[in-house]
C-alpha positions in Angstrom: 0.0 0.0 0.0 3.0 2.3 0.5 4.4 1.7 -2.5 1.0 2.6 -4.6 1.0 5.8 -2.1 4.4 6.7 -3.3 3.8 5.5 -6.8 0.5 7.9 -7.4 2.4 10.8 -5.6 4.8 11.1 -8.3 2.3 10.5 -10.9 0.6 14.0 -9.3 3.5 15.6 -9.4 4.3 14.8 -12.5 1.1 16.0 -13.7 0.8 19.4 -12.0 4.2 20.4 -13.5 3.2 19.1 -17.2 -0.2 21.3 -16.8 2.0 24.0 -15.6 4.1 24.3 -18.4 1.6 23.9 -20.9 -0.3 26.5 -19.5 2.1 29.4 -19.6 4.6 31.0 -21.4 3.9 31.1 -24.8 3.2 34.7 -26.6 1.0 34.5 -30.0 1.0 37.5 -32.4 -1.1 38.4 -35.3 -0.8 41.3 -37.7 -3.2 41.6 -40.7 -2.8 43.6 -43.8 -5.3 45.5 -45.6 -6.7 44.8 -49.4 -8.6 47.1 -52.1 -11.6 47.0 -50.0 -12.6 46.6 -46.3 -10.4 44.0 -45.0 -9.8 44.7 -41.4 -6.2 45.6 -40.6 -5.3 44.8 -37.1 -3.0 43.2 -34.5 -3.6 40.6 -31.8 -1.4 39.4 -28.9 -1.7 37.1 -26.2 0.0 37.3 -22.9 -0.4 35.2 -20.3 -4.1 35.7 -19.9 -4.9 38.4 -21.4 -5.3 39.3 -25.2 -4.6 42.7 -26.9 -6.1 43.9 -30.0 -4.5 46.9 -31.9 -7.9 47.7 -34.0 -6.4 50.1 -37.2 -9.0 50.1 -39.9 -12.1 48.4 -40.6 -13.1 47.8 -37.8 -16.4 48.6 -35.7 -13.9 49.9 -33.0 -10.5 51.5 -33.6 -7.2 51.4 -31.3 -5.5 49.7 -28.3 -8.1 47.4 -26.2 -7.2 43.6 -24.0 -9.4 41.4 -22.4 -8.8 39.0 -19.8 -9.4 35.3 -20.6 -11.3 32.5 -18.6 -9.4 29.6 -17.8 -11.9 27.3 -20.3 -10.6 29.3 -23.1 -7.1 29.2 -21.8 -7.7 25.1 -22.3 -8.9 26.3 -25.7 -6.0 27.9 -26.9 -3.5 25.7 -25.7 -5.1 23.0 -27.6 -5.2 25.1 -30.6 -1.4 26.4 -30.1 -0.5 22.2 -29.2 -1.9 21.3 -32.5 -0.2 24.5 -34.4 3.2 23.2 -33.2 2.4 19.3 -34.0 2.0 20.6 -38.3 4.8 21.6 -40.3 4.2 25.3 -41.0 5.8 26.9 -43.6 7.4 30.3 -43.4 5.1 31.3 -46.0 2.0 30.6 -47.9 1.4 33.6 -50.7 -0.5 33.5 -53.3 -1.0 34.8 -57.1 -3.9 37.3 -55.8 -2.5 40.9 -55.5 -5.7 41.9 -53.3 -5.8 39.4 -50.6 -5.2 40.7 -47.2 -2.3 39.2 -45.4 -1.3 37.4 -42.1 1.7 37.3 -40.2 2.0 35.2 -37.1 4.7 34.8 -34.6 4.4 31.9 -31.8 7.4 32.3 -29.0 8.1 31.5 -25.7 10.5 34.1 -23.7 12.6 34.9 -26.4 12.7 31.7 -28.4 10.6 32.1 -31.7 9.0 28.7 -32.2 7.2 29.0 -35.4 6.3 32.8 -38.2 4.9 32.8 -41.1 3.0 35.2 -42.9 0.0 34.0 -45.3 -2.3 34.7 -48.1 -5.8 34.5 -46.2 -7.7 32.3 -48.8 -4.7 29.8 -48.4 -3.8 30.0 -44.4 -3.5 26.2 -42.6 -6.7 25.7 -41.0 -4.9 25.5 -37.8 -4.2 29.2 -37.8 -6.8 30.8 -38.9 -8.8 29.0 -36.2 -6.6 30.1 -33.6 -7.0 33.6 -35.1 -10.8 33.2 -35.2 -10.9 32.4 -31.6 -9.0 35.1 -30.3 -10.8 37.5 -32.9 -13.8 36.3 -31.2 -12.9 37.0 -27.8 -13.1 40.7 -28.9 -16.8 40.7 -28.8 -16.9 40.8 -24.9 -15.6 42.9 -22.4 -12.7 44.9 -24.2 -11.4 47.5 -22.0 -9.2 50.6 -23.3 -5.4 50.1 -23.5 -2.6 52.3 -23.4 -1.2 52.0 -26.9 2.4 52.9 -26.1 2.6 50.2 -23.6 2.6 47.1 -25.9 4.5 46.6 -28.7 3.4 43.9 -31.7 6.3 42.5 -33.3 4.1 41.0 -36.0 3.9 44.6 -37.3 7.0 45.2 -37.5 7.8 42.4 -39.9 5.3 43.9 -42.0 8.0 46.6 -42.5 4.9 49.5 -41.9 2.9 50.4 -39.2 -0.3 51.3 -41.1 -0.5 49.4 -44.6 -2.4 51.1 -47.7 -2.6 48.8 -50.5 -2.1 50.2 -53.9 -4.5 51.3 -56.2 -6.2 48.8 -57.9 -5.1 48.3 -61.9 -7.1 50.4 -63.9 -9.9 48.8 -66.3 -8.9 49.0 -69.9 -12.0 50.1 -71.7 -11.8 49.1 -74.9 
């Protein structure tokens, strides 16, 4: 009896510290671009538990908000980020269509980039885009203001701009 005592302590403890680690640490950052039209350009950025949205354009709210996360959708993204780092992601998917918005996406942990890429958005792995849908999503509840110059989005500096305006669209030739 001692022995099982002994034996399913370790297993606890080996536990706790694997739901630990799996729960903390790792930063996720998106940065959209814009297109001829509407597309939404924006940033997102999740910390601990708490996500930041930098709304720029198209958007039904504009500039630097975060929300605070429950820990059921904490258990949601870390499934979603486990399964991210199980594919083989590319550093990029792009496409042949000049107008499609784009999406760069940095996953790190301290300072040790894990996986970025950036992506046409009719082409992005599922896996992304879902991640990117969920935290979009959290944006429709409880958003509070944010001090803009108190979080920085790497994702929009790779963009190499911090606002993007597409280019005109080529002109019809009417002939």
């Amino acid at each position: 009896m001692r022995k099982f005592g002994t034996t399913f302590l370790m297993v606890c403890s080996i536990l706790a510290s694997f739901g630990c680690q799996r729960n903390a640490d790792y930063i996720v950052e998106y940065s959209t671009t814009g297109c001829f039209g509407d597309c939404p350009v924006l940033d997102i950025k999740l910390i601990e538990d708490e996500v930041f949205y930098n709304f720029i354009e198209h958007h039904r709210k504009e500039g630097v908000f975060y929300s605070k996360i429950s820990k059921e959708q904490r258990n949601v993204i870390n499934d979603l980020i486990t399964r991210i780092l199980e594919k083989d992601i590319k550093e990029e998917y792009l496409g042949d269509v000049v107008d499609a918005p784009a999406t760069y996406f940095k996953l790190y942990r301290g300072e040790d980039t894990l996986l970025k890429t950036n992506y046409d958005d009719y082409i992005a792995p599922k896996i992304l885009d879902s991640l990117y849908s969920y935290l979009l999503g959290i944006s429709e509840n409880n958003l509070t203001s944010f001090e803009a110059e108190s979080i920085h989005f790497s994702t929009r500096k790779d963009i190499g701009i911090e606002t993007f305006s597409p280019p005109p669209p080529p002109e019809k030739n009417n002939e």
